[in-house]
C-alpha positions as CSV (number, residue, x, y, z in Angstrom):
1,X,105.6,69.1,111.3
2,X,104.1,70.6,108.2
3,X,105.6,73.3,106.1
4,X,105.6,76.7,108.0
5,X,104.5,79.8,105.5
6,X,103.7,83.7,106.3
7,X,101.8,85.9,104.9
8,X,101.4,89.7,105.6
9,X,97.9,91.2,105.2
10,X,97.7,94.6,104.3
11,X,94.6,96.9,105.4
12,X,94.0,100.5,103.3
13,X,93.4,102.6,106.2
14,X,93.7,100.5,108.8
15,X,89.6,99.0,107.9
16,X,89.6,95.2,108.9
17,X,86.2,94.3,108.8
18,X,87.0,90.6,110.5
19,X,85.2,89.2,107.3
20,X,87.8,86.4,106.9
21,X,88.1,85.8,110.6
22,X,85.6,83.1,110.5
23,X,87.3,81.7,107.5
24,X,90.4,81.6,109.1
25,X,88.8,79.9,112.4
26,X,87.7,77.4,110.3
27,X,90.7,76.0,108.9
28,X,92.2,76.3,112.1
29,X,89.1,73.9,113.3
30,X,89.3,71.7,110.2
31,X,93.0,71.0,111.6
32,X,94.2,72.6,107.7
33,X,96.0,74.9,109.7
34,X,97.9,76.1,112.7
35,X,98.4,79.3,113.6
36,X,101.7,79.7,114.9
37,X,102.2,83.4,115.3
38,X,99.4,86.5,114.5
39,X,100.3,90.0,114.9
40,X,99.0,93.0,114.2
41,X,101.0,96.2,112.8
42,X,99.9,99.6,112.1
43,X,102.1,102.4,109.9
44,X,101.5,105.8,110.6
45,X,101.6,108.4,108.9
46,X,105.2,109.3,109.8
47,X,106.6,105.9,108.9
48,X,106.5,104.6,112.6
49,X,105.0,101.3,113.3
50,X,102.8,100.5,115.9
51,X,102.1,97.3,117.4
52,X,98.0,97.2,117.4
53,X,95.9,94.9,120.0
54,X,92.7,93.9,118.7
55,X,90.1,92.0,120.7
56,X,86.7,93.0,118.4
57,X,87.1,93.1,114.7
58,X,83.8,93.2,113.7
59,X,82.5,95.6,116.7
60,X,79.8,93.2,117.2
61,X,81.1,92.6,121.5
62,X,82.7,89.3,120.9
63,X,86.2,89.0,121.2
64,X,87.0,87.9,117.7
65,X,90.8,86.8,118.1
66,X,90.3,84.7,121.6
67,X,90.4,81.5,119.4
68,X,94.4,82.9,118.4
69,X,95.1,83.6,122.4
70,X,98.4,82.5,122.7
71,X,99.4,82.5,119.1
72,X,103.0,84.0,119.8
73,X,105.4,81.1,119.2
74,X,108.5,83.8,119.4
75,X,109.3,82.7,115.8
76,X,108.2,86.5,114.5
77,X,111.4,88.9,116.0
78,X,111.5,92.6,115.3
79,X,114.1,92.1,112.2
80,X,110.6,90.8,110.5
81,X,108.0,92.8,111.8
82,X,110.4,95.8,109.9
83,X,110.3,93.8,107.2
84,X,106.6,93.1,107.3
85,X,106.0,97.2,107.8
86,X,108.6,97.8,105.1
87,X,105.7,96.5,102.5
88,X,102.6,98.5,104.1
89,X,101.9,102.3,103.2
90,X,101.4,104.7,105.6
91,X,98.3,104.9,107.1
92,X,97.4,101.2,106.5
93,X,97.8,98.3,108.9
94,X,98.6,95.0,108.5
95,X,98.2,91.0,109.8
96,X,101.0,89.0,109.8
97,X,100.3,85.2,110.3
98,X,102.9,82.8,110.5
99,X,101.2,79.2,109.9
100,X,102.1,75.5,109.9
101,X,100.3,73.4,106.9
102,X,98.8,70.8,108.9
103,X,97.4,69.1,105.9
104,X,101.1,68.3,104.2
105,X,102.7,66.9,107.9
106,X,101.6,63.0,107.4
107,X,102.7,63.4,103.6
108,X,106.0,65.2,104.2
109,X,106.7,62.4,107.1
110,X,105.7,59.7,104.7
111,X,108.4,60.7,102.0
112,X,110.9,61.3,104.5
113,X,110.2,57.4,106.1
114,X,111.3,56.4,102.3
115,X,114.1,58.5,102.1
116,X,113.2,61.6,100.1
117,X,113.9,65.0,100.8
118,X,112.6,68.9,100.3
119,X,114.6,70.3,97.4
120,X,112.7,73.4,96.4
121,X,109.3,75.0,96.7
122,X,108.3,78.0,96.1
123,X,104.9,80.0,95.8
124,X,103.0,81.4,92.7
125,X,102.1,84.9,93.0
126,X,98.6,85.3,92.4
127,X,98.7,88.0,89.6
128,X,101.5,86.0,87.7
129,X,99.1,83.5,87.8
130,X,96.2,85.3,86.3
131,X,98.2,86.5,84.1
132,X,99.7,83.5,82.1
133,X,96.0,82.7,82.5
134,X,95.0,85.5,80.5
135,X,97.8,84.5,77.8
136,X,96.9,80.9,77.1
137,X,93.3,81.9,77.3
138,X,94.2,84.4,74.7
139,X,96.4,82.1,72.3
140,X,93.7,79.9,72.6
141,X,91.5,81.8,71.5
């Protein structure tokens, strides 16, 4: 197997446009990705979470999320879906995917045939990222 990462996709007001859906299908078809688990959460206004079944993102008549049928592995438990609604403000709902990294399995089995092993890993944040950007860009400058 390939890594396994998550990642918890907030919506302001609850308005998913299904504008990456067809990004998503695609890695999913380019065998980049699989989708393991993909749920969809809603906070209301009182704090409580919902549980939200979406069929037609885009309102278009086409069952958007029939490619992801299935996609309930049993890894994603309630103690994470509070966690996952911990993050999201009220009002807003959210995605939360839980993936495996296709791409990496035939290199992680490769280094674990000669012996070597995971030690760390970790993720970048986006903005920290833009950020040191910004500073080398600047002292460069």
């Amino acid at each position: 197997m390939g890594p396994i990462d998550y990642v918890v996709i907030e919506f302001p007001g609850s308005r998913m446009t299904g504008e990456g859906l067809p990004l998503l299908v695609d890695l999913v078809d380019r065998g980049i990705i699989r989708i393991i688990d993909l749920t969809f959460l809603k906070k209301e206004l009182d704090g409580s979470v919902v549980a939200l079944e979406i069929a037609d993102m885009t309102g278009d008549g086409e069952l958007d999320l029939a490619v992801f049928e299935g996609a309930a592995s049993g890894l994603l438990g309630a103690d994470d879906l509070d966690e996952a609604s911990a993050a999201l403000q009220p009002g807003n709902s959210a995605g939360v995917i839980v993936y495996e990294n296709l791409w990496a399995a035939p290199f992680a089995a490769a280094l674990r045939r000669g012996g070597a092993q995971l030690v760390a890993s970790g993720r970048i944040p986006l903005q920290d990222l833009a950020a040191a950007l910004d500073t080398l860009e600047s002292d460069a400058g």
